[in-house]
C-alpha positions as CSV (number, residue, x, y, z in Angstrom):
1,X,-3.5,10.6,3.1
2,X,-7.0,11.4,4.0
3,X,-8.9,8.1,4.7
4,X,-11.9,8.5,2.3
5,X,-9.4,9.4,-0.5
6,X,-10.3,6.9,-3.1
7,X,-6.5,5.3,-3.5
8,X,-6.7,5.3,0.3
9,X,-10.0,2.9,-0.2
10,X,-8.8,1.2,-3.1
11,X,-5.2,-0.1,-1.6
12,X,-7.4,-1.0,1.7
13,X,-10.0,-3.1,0.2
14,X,-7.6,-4.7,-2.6
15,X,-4.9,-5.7,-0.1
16,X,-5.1,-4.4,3.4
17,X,-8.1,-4.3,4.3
18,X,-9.1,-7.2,1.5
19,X,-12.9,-9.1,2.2
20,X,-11.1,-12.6,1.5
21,X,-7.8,-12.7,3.2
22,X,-8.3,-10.7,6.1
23,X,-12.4,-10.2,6.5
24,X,-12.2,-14.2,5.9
25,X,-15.6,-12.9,3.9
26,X,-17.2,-14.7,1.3
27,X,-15.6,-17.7,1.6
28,X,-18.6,-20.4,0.1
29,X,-18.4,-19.0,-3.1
30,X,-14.9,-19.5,-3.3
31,X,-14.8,-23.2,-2.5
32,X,-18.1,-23.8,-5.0
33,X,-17.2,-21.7,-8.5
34,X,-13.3,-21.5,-8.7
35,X,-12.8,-24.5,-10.6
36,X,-14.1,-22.5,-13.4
37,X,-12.2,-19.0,-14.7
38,X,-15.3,-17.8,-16.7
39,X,-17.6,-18.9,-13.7
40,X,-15.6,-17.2,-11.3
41,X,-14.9,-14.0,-13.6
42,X,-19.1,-13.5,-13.7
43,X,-19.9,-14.4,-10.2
44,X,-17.6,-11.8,-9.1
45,X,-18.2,-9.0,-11.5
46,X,-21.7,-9.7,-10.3
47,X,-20.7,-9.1,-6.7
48,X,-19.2,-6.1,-7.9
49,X,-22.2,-4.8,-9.5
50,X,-24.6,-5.9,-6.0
51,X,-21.9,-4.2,-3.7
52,X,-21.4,-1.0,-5.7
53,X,-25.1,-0.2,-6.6
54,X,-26.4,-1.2,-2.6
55,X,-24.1,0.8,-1.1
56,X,-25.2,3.8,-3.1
57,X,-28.9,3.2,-2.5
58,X,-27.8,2.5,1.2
59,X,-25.7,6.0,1.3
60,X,-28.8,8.3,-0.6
61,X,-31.8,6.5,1.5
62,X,-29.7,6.5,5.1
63,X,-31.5,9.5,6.6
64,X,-34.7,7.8,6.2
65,X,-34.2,4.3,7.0
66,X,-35.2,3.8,10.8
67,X,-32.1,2.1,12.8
68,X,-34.6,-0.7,13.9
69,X,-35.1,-1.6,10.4
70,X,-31.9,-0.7,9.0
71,X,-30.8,-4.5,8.4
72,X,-33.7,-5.9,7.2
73,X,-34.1,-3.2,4.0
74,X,-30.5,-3.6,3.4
75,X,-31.2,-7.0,2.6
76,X,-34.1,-6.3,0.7
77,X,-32.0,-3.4,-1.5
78,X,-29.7,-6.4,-1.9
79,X,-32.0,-8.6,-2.9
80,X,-33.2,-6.1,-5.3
81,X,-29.7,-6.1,-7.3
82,X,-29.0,-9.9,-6.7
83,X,-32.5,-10.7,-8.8
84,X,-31.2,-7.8,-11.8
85,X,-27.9,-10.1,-11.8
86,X,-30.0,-13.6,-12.2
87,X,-32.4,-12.1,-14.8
88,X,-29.7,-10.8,-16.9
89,X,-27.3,-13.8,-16.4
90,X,-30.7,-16.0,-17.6
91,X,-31.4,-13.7,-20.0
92,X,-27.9,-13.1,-22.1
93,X,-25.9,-15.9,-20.1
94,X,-27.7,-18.9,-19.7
95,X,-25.3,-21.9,-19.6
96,X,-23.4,-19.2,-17.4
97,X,-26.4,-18.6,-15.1
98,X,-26.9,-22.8,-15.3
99,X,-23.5,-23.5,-13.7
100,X,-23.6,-21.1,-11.0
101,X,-26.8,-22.6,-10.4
102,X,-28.0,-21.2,-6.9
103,X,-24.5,-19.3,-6.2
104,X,-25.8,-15.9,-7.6
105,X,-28.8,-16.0,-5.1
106,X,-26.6,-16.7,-2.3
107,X,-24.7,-13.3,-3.3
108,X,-27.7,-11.9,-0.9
109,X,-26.1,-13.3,2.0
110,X,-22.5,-12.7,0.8
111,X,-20.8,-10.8,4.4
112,X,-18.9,-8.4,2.3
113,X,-21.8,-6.4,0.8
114,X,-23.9,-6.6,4.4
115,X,-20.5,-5.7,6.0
116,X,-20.1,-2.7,3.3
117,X,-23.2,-1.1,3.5
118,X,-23.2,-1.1,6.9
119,X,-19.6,-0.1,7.8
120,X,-19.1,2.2,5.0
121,X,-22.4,3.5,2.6
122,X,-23.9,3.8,6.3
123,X,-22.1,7.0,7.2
124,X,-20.8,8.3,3.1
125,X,-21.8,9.9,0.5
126,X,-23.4,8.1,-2.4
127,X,-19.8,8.2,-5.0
128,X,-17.2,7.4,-2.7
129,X,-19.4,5.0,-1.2
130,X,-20.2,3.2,-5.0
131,X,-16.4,3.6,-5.0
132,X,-16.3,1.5,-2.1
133,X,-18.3,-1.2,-3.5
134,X,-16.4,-1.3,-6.6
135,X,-13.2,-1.5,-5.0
136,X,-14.2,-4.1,-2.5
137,X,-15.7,-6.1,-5.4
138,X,-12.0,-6.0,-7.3
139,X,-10.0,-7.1,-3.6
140,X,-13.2,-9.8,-4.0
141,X,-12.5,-10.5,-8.0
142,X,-8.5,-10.8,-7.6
143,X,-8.1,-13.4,-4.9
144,X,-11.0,-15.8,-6.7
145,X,-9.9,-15.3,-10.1
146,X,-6.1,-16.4,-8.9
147,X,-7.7,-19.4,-7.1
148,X,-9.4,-20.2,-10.2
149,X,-6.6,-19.8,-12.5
150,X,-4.8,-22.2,-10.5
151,X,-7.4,-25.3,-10.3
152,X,-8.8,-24.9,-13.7
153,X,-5.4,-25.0,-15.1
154,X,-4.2,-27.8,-13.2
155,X,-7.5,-29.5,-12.8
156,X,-8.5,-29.1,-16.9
157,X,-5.9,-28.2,-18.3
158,X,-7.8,-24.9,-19.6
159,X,-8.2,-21.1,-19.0
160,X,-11.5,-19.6,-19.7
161,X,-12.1,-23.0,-21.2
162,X,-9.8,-22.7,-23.6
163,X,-6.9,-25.9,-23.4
164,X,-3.5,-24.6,-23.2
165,X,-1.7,-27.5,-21.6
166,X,-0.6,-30.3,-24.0
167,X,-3.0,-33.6,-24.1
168,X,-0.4,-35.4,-22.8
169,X,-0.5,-33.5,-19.1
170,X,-2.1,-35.9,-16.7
171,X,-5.1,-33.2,-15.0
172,X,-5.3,-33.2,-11.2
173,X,-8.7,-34.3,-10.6
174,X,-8.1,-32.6,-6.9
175,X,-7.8,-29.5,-8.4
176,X,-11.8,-29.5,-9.7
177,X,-12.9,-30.2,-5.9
178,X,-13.9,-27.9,-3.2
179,X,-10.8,-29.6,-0.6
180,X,-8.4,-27.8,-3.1
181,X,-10.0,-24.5,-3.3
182,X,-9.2,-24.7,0.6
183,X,-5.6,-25.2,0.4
184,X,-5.1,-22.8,-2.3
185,X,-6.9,-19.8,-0.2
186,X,-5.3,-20.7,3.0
187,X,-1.8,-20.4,0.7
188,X,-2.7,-17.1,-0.6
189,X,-3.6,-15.6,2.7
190,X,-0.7,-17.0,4.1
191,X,1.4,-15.6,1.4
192,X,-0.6,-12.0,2.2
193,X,0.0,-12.1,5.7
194,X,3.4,-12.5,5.1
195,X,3.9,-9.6,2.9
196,X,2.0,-7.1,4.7
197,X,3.4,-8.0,8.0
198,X,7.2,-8.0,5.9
199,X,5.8,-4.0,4.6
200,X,4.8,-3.1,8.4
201,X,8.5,-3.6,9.4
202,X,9.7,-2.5,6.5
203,X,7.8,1.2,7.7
């Protein structure tokens, strides 16, 4: 399989090669907004968005961004996308854009859209290289959004807000604080490890 096939980059960055479990990327945001399904579901759709649309301005301006420079107007394209994210989350999200509070700024220093444009959109084309960000986005959403179904099911007794555990289920206030959001990713990239390791000797 040809390694800028886009399944190749799709199984890489949603399990192999995933930003949270084996990058060890990103990892504030899932300790602050996991306690939260909807929270979580926006933050990283809006990683998603950031990722895919610098690493095709990254990809289409490459040839003319001087190597001195190179990291300092990759920043500054991110920043460009990060601020379309906050207006629009203000704009038709506001309670939304009031929880994350200063999480969707700190998307500009999230590794895994530095680390894509540079590793990737660097030395692509500009589809396969929004490809990239997409798919690195969804290895991103996955991981967070099984964290969060975890603690705000056990720590509210909801999903997407919505209560779907009976009254009488005593909530685990652990669950809605950031100590638990640690122990739940180290379990999942324990639980990863283990399976990819169990598929390499499987081979």
């Amino acid at each position: 399989m040809n390694d800028d096939s886009p399944s190749k980059i799709l199984i890489d960055n949603v399990w192999h090669n995933n930003p949270i479990f084996i990058q060890i990327l990103g990892i504030c945001s899932t300790l602050a907004v996991t306690n939260n399904m909807t929270n979580t579901l926006i933050m990283t759709l809006g990683v998603m968005f950031v990722a895919a649309f610098t690493n095709v301005t990254v990809s289409l301006l490459k040839n003319f961004i001087p190597r001195k420079v190179r990291m300092i107007l990759q920043t500054l394209i991110i920043s460009f996308y990060v601020i379309i994210v906050d207006i629009l989350l203000r704009a038709y999200l506001p309670e939304i854009s009031k929880a994350l509070g200063p999480y969707v700024g700190l998307i500009i220093t999230n590794c895994i859209i530095m680390g894509r444009a540079e590793a990737f959109a660097q030395s692509h084309g500009p589809l396969i290289s929004a490809w990239d960000g997409i798919t690195s986005g969804l290895g991103y959403l996955w991981v967070l959004m099984v964290i969060a179904f975890v603690r705000e099911l056990m720590g509210f007794g909801t999903l997407f807000g919505i209560a779907v555990l009976p009254e009488s289920f005593t909530t685990w206030t652990i669950m809605v604080m950031a100590p638990s959001a640690f122990f739940l990713l180290g379990s999942v990239l324990w639980f990863a490890k283990a399976m990819i390791l169990k598929q390499e000797r499987g081979k």
